[in-house]
N, C-alpha and C positions, 0 to 999 in steps of 0.2 A: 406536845401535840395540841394543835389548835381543835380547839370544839365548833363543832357544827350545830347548825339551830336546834334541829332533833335532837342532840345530846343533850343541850344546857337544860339546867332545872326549870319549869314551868315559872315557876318565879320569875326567874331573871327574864327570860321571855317575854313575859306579861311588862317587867321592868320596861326591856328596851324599845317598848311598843311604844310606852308613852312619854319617853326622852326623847325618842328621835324625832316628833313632831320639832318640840321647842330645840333639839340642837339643828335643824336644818331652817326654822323661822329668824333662829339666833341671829345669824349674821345681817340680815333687814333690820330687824329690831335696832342694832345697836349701829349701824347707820344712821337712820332715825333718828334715834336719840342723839346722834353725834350733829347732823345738817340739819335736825330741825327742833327739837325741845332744848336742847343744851343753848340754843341762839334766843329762844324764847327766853328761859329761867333769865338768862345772860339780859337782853333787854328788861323785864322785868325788875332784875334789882340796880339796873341804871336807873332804871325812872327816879327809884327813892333817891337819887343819889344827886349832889351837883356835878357833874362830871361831863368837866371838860377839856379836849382832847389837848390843847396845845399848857393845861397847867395837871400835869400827869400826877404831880407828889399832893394835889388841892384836891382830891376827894375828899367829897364831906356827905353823912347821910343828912337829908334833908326832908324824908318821910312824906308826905303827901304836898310837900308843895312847888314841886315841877305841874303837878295836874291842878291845885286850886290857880295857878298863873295861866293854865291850858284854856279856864273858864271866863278867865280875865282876859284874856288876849282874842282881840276886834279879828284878829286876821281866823284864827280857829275859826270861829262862827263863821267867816268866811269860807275857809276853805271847807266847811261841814254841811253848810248851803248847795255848794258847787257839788257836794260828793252827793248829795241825796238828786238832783238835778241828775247830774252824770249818772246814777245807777237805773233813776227813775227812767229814764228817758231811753238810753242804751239797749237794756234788755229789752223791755215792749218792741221795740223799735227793731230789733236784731231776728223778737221770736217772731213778729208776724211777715219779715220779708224770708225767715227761712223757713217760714209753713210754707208760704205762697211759692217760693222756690222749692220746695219739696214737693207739691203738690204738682207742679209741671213738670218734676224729671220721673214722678212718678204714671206719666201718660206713656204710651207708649209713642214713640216718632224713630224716626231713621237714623238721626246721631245721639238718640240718650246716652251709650255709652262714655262718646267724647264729651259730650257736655256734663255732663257726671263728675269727668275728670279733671273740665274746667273749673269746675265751682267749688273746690278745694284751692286754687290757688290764692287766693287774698288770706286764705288760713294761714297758708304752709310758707305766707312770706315772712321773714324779721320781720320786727317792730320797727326796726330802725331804718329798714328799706323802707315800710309804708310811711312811718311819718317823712322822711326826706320828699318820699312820692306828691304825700297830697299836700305839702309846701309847694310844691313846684307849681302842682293845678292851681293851689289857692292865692298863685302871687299876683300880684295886681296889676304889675305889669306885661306880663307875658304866659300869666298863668291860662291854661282852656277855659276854665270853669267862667271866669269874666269874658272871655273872647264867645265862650260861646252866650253867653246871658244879652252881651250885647248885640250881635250881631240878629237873635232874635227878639229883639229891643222891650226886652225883660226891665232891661238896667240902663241908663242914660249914660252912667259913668263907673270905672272901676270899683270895686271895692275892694280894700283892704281886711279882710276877712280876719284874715291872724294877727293884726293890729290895731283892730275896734275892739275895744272889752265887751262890746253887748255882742258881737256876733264870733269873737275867739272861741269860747266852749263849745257852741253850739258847732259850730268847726270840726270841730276837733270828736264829738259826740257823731258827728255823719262819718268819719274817718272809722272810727271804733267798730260804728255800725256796720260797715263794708267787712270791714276786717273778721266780727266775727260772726257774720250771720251764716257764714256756708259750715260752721258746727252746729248749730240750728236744722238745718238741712239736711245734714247728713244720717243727724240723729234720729230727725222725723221723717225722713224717706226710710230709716230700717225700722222704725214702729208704723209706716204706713204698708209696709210689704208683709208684715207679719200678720195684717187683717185677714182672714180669709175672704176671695173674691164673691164668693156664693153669701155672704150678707147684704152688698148692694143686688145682686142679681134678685134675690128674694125679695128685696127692696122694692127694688123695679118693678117687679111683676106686682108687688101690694098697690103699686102707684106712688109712693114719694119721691117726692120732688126732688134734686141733686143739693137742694141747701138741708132740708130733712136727712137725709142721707152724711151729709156732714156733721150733723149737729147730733145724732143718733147715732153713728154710726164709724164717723172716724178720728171726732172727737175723745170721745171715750177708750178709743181703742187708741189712741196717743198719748193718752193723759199721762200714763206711768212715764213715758219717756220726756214730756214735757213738763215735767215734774221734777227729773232730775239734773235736765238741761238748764232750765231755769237757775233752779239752786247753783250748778258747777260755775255759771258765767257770771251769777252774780258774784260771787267769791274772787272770778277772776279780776272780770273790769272794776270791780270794788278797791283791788289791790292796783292796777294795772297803774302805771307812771311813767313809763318808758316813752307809747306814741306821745300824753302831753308833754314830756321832757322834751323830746325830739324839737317838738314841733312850734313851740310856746316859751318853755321852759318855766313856764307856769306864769307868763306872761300875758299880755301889757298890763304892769302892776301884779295887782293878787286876783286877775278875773278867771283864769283857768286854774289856780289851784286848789289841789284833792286835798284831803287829810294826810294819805300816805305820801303823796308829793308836798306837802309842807314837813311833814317829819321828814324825810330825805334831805329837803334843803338846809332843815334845820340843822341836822347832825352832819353835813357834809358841805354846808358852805359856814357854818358859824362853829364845825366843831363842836359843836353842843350836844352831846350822844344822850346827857340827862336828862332834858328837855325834849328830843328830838323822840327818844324812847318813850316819857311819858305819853307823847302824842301818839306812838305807835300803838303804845297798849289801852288808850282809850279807844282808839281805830277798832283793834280787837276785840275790846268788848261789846264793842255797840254792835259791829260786825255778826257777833256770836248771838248778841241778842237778835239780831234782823232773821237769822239763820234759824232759831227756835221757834218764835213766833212763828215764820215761815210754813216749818214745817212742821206742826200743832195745828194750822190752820190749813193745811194739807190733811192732814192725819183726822182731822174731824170731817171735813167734804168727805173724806172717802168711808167713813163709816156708815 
């Protein structure tokens, strides 16, 4: 005869109360650990290691010196240059076109809804659709972006955008910028609706001016969300490698490569997973450090 709650001892009661949290988290947890700390541990003890993919039986531990060669090697600082550039530049760039674009779908007009709907789409495309995309614009033969520059005689003559090293990143960095400023937007149009409207109306009637009212008023009342926006994106386009692959391939020479698209090329075009690793988990840490720092220097403004 099976027991019902009421019957079993208060004990066990109390017991299954606080099992079935962690047996019902159980199955995330250990996903988790399976697609994302176990590939971690896994990178980590490649670094220590020489290990390369096409000499499988020549594992050797080699203990800190895939990362003392990380220090040595001209192209790292290179590609460490490009990654503070790319993150620097990207976010700013992403959070103030998706204030200003939240800020106008937050007016009221006759198609906000459709236009709402439009400004997800550069989000919701692949990567590998957009980069193809703005190849296309940025080609210098037939691309718009010249066709238009010229014909409002911006420019005398084409330019090769994704094959000049001084204007590649920077390319490639407006591309990014498209792609992800309508999560910007979208994030700060639902902490701009959350303002109650009766703070500028009282505003109003005090006499502040519509920048007062910004800076007073809906600033502050966005910060929690531009806070966390911030932080998520940096972590993304920090990692991100896909549009420069696309689009560059981290090309002409070493001008558009990232840290993580150096380690990628490293482990995937030289086979070099020990090396290629080490690079990953320096990425990681500096990363981790940017992220503390970050938000310590968050965490004290707000106090």
């Amino acid at each position: 005869m099976t027991m019902t709650a009421p019957d079993m001892p208060a004990g066990r009661v109390a017991l299954a109360k606080r099992v079935l949290p962690y047996a019902l988290l159980s199955p995330a947890v250990l996903v988790t650990l399976a697609i994302v700390f176990f590939p971690m541990i896994q990178a980590a003890w490649m670094s220590l290691h020489d290990y390369v993919l096409w000499k499988p039986k020549a594992i050797t531990f080699v203990g800190l010196k895939n990362f003392i060669a990380a220090f040595q090697d001209e192209v790292f600082w290179i590609s460490l240059k490009h990654t503070v550039i790319w993150i620097g530049i990207t976010i700013p760039a992403q959070m103030l076109l998706g204030l200003a674009t939240a800020m106008l779908l937050n007016q009221e007009f006759s198609w906000r809804p459709l236009a709402r709907a439009l400004i997800i789409i550069p989000w919701a495309l692949p990567s590998v659709v957009i980069g193809l995309m703005w190849v296309w614009i940025y080609d210098s033969n037939y691309g718009v972006l010249n066709d238009f520059l010229l014909r409002i005689d911006v420019i005398k003559q084409s330019i090769p955008w994704l094959a000049d090293p001084d204007t590649a990143l920077y390319a490639i960095i407006l591309t990014l910028t498209w792609q992800g400023f309508p999560f910007f937007a979208v994030m700060i149009l639902a902490g701009l609706q959350s303002i109650p409207k009766s703070y500028y109306e009282a505003a109003s009637i005090d006499g502040a001016s519509k920048f007062r009212q910004f800076w007073h008023i809906t600033l502050p009342g966005i910060s929690g969300v531009l806070v966390t926006a911030v932080l998520l994106r940096t972590i993304w386009v920090a990692n991100s490698i896909d549009v420069i692959y696309v689009m560059t391939g981290g090309g002409p020479g070493y001008s558009t490569y990232t840290l993580p698209l150096y380690a990628f090329i490293k482990a995937r075009t030289n086979l070099d997973f020990g090396y290629g690793s080490a690079l990953a988990v320096l990425f990681t840490i500096m990363l981790l450090g940017l992220v503390i720092v970050y938000l310590r220097k968050v965490g004290g403004d707000n106090k």
